[in-house]
C-alpha positions in Angstrom: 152.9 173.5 180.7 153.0 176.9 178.1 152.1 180.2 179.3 152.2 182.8 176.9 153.4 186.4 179.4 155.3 189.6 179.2 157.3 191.4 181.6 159.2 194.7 182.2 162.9 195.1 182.0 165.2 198.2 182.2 168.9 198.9 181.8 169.1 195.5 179.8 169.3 193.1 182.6 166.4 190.9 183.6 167.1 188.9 187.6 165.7 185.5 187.9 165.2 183.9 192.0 163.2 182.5 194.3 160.8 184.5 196.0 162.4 183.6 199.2 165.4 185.1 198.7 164.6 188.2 197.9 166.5 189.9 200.5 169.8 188.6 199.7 170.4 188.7 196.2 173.5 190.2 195.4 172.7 191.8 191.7 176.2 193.4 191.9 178.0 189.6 192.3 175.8 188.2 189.6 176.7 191.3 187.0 180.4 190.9 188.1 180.3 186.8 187.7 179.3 187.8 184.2 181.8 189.9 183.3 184.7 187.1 184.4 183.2 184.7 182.3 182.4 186.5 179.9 179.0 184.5 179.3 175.8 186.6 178.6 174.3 185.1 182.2 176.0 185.8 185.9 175.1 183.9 188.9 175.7 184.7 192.8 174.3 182.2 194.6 170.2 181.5 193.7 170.8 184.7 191.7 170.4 184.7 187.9 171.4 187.6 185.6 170.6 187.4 182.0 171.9 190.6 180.2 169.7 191.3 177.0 171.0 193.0 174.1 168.4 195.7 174.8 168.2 198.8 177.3 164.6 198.5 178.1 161.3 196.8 177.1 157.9 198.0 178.7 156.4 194.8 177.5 158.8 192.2 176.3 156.7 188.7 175.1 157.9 185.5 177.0 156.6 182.2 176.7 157.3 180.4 179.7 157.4 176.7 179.4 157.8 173.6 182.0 159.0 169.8 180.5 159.4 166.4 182.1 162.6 166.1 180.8 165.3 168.5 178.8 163.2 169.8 175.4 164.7 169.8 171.7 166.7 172.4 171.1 165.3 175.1 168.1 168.8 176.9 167.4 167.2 178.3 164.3 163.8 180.3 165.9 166.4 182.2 168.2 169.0 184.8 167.8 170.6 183.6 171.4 170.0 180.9 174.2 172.0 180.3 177.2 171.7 177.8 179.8 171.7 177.5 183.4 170.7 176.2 186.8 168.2 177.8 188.7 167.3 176.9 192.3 163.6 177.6 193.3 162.7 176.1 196.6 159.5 177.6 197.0 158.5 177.4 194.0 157.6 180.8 193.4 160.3 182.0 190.8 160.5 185.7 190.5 161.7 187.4 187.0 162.9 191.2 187.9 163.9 194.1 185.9 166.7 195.6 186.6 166.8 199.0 187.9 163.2 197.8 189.7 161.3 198.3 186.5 158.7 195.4 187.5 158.3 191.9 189.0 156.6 189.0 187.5 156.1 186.0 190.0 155.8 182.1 188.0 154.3 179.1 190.5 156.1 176.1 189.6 157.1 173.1 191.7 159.8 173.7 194.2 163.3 172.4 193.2 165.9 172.8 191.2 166.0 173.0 187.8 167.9 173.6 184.1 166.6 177.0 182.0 167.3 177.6 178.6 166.5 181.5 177.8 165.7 182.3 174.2 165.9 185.4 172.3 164.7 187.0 169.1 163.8 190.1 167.6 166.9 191.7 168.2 168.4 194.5 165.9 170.8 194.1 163.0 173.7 193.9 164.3 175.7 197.5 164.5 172.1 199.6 163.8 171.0 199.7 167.2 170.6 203.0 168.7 170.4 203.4 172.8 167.4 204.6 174.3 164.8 202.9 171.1 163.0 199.5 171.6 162.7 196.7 169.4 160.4 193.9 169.0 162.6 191.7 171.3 160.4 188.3 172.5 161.9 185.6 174.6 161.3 182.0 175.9 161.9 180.3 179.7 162.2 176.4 179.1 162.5 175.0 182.8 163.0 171.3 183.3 164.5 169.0 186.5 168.3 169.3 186.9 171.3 169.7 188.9 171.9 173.1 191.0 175.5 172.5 190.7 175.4 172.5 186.5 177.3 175.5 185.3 176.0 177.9 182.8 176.6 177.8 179.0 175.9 179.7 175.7 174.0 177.7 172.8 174.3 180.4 170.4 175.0 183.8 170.7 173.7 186.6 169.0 177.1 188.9 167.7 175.9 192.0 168.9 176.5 191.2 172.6 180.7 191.1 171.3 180.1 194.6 170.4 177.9 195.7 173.4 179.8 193.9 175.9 183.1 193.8 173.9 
């Protein structure tokens, strides 16, 4: 299945989790796992935190895509892509903005699965300037895995060494 979407983030953080859960996320945890490992993804439990290179996006493209099995990767469309496990039990998989800039709720299957999150459109590396946009677009690739997987960066794009740093 390929849905083409957008959604809202803020403060350059967008949560991933099942619906369920939604009372008990711990968005501090996640940020902090993130930091200790230094990965551009934190977890804390069935919470996911991808940090984008970005402060905001009002309307950030995503193509959301389900697969049998784990898809080919496309290194070369995308500036970054991580990896990781993400439990839905429900099957109702919310994506948040940080700083409660917007919710966007994806039906899917209950169970737990392997993401890959893709990005692109990022600035040149060094030239971007807090508080402007860019034409940032991303991609959710969701297949059947383990929960207990850890996370991993594909590729990453340089300009989280100097964000993040």
């Amino acid at each position: 299945m390929r849905r083409e979407l957008s959604f809202v983030y803020d403060h350059g953080q967008v949560y991933l989790y099942d619906a369920a859960a939604a009372s008990s996320v711990d968005f501090l945890a996640a940020l902090d796992d993130s930091g200790r490992t230094g990965l551009t993804v934190g977890i804390a439990g069935v919470l996911v935190d991808v940090l984008l290179p970005l402060q905001w996006n009002f309307s950030a493209p995503l193509v959301f895509e389900t697969a049998d099995s784990e898809p080919p990767l496309d290194l070369d469309e995308w500036e970054h892509v991580v990896e990781f496990a993400l439990e839905v039990p429900t099957g109702r998989l919310l994506l948040e903005g940080s700083g409660g800039s917007g919710q966007l709720e994806l039906e899917l299957p209950p169970g737990a699965y392997r993401a890959r999150w893709s990005g692109s459109g990022f600035p040149p590396v060094g030239e971007y300037v807090p508080g402007e946009s860019s034409p940032d677009s991303y991609r959710l690739q969701l297949w059947a895995g383990r929960a207990d997987e850890p996370p991993r960066e594909l590729k990453r794009w340089p300009g989280y060494d100097i964000l993040f740093g």
